[in-house]
C-alpha positions in Angstrom: 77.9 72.2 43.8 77.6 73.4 47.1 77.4 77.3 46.3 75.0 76.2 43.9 72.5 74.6 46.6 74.0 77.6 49.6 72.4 79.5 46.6 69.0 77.9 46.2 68.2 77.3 50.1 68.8 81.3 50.7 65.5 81.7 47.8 64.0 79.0 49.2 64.0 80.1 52.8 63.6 83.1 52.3 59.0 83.5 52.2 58.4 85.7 49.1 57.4 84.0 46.4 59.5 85.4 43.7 62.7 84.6 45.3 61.3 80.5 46.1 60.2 80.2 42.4 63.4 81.1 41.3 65.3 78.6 44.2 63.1 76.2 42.7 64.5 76.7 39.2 67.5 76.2 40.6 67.3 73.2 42.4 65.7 72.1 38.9 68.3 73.3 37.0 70.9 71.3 39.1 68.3 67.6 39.3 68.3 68.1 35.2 72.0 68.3 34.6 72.5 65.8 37.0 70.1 63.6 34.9 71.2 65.0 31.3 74.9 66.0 31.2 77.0 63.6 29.5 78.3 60.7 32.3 81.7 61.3 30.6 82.0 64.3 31.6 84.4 64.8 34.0 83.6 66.1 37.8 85.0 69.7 37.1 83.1 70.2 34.0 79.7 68.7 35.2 80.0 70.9 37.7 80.9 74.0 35.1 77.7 73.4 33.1 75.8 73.4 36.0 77.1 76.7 37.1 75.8 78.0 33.2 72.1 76.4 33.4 71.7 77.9 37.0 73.5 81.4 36.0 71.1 84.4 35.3 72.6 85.3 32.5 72.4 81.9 30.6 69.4 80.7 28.7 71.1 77.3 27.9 68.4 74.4 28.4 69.7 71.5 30.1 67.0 69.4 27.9 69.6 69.9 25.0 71.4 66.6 26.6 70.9 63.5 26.3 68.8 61.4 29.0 70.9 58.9 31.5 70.0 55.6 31.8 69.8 54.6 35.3 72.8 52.3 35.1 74.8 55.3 34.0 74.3 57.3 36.9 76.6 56.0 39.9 80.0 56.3 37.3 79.1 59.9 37.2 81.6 62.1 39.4 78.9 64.8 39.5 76.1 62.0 40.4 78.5 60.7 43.1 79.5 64.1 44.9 75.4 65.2 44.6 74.8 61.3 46.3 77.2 62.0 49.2 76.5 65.9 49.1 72.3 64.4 49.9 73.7 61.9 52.8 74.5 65.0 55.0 72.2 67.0 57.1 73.2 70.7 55.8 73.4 69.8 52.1 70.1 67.6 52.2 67.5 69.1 49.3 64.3 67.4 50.7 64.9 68.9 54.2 64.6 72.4 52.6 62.1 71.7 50.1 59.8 70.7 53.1 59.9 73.7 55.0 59.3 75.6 51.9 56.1 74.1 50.9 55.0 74.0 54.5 55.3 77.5 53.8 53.2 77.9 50.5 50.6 75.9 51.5 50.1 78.0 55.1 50.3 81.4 53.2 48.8 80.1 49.6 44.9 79.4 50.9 43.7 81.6 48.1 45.1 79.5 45.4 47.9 81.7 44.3 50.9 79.7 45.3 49.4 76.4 44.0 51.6 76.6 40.8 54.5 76.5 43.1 53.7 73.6 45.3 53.5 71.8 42.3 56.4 72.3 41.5 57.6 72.0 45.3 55.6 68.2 44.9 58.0 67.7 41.5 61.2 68.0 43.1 60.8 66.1 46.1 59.5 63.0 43.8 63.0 63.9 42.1 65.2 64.0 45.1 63.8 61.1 46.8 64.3 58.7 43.4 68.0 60.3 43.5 68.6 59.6 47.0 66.1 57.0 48.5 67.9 57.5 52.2 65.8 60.7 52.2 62.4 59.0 52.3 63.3 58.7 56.1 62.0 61.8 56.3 58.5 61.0 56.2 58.3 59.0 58.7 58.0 62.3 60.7 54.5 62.7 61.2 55.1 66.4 60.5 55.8 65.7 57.0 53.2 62.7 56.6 50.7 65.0 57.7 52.1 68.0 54.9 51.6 65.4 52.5 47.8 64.2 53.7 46.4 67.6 54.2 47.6 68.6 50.4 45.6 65.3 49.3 42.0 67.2 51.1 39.5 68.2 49.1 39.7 72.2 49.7 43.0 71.6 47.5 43.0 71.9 43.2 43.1 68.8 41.5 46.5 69.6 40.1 48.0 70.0 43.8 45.8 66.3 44.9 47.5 64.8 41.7 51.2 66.0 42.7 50.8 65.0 46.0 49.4 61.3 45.9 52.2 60.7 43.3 54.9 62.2 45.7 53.1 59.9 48.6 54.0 57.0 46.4 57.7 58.2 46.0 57.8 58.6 49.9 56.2 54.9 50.7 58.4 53.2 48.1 60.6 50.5 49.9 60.3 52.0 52.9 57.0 50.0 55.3 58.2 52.6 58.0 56.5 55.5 56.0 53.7 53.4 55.6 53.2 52.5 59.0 52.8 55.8 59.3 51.2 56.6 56.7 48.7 53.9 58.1 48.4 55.5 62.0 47.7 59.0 61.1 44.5 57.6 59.0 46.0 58.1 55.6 43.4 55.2 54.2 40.7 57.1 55.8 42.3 60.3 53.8 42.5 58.5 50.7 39.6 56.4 50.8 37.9 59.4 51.8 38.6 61.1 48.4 37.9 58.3 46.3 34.5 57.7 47.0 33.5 61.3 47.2 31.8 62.0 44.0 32.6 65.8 44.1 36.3 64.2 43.0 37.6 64.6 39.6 38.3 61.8 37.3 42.4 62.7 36.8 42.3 62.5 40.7 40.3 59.4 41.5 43.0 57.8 38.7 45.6 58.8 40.9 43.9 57.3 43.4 43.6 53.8 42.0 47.1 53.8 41.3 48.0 54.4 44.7 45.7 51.7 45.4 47.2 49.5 43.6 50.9 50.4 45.0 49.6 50.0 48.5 48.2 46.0 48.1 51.8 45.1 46.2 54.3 43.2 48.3 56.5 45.0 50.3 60.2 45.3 50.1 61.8 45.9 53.6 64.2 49.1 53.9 68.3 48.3 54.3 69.3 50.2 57.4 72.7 52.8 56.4 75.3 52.8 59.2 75.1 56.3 60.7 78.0 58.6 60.3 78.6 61.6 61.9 77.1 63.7 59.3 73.7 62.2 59.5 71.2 63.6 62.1 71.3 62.2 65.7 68.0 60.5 65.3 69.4 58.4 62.3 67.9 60.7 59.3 69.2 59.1 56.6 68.6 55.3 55.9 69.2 53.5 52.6 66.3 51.6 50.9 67.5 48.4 48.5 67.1 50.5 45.2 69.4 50.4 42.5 71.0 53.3 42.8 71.9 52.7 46.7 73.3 49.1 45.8 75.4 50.6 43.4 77.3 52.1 46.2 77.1 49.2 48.6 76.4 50.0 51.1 52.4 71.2 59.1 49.1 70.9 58.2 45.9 71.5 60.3 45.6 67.8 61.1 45.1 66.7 64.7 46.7 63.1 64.4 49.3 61.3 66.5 51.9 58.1 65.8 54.2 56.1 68.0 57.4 55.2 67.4 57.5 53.0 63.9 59.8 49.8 63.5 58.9 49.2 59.6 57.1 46.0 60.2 56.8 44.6 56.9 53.0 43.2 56.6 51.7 40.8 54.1 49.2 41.9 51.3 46.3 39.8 53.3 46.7 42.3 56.1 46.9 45.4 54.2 43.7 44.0 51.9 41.6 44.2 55.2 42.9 47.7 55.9 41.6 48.9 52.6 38.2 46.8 53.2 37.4 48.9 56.2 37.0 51.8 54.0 36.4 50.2 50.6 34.3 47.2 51.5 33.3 44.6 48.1 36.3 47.1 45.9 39.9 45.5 47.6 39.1 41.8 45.2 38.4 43.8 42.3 41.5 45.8 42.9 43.6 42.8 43.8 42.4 41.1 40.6 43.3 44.1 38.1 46.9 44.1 39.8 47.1 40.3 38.8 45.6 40.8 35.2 46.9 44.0 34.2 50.3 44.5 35.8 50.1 48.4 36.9 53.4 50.0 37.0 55.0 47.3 34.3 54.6 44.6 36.9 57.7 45.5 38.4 56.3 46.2 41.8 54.3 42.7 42.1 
């Protein structure tokens, strides 16, 4: 697995865009089989028919397995080495994606490398549901603010969609990103968007949901006990999902944050936030999450 990634972070670090579409597939390749292969399979051969979906000779489509359930995923040998291979600092996915789309978005002003930011956006939502100790990454106000300028209005709808969708992937269980979120104006961004009537209807969806998300209860993040493969400055902290329990244990934006302790804060508090931008709209909002149970209800 790890000549696989060495493989995919050379293309992906390497600026032409050719060679990062095609790390892209690869990190693709290698989230798919992770998620398809058979969780019978043992270690050796996970690993084997990863090799084959990644190789440039093979055309085999890793959509040809079945789906994992969730619970399925930490008896997996290959899902258990890509867990612990994602813990580290050099074999971390999200740390090169970030870089990367840094990258397309500096170079891609013209519109041409929005298809692969998209895809960029796709994989990190993947990696950071795989590992949720990567979320730690935005709280760097670096990447907050990568993920705030992509939500501006000089950006395609399909990019705006990606991105607020990846935002709610990065703020999941973890109030640190969102204090963060929170001191680098993200309302302002968001709120911003929604009421501007040049916005188009898939994105101001996207924006209600996030909405929504933002006035649920939060869920404080479980700190990971560092190890000497994590970064110095504690990169990699687990968040209570069900994955981590089953092992027990930049943009042109001028903005600035302090130090964050993830303070949890109550709904009440975060409803006045969103009234400062959206005055009269936060009670209708806070009434559709009681009546209509966005996201399955599973966040209320």
């Amino acid at each position: 697995m790890e000549s696989l990634l060495s493989l995919a972070f050379d293309n992906l670090s390497s600026y032409d865009g050719i060679k990062i579409k095609r790390g892209l597939k690869q990190v693709e390749g290698l989230l798919a089989q992770i998620c398809l292969s058979s969780p019978s399979s043992s270690s050796s051969s996970s690993r084997q028919s990863t090799t084959n979906s990644l190789g440039i000779q093979s055309q085999e489509s890793p959509t040809k397995s079945p789906r994992k359930a969730l619970a399925d995923l930490p008896s997996d040998p290959a899902f258990r080495e890509f867990f612990k291979l994602q813990d580290g600092f050099e074999w971390n996915i999200a740390q090169r994606l970030l870089p990367t789309l840094d990258w397309l978005v500096a170079r891609g002003g013209d519109g041409q490398y929005d298809l692969l930011i998209v895809n960029a956006l796709d994989l990190i939502q993947g990696v950071l549901l795989l590992h949720p100790p990567s979320k730690v990454l935005f709280s760097r106000t670096m990447h907050m603010n990568l993920l705030l300028d992509l939500i501006e209005p000089v950006n395609c709808p399909a990019v705006q969609s990606a991105t607020i969708i990846t935002l709610v992937v990065a703020l999941l269980d973890s109030p640190q990103n969102t204090r963060v979120f929170e001191r680098l104006d993200g309302l302002l961004t968001i709120t911003s968007l929604f009421k501007d009537p040049d916005t188009v209807r898939e994105v101001k969806f996207r924006l209600t949901e996030f909405l929504y998300f933002y006035l649920t209860p939060e869920t404080p993040s479980i700190p990971k006990a560092s190890s000497s493969s994590q970064q110095s400055n504690g990169l990699l902290q687990r968040s209570p999902s069900k994955l981590v329990k089953a092992f027990g244990g930049g943009g042109g934006r001028e903005r600035s944050v302090s130090e964050s302790n993830g303070t949890v804060l109550s709904v009440e508090t975060k409803k006045h936030y969103v009234d400062r931008y959206l005055p009269g709209v936060v009670d209708l909002l806070v009434k559709d999450l009681d009546t209509y149970k966005p996201f399955g209800g599973i966040l209320s």
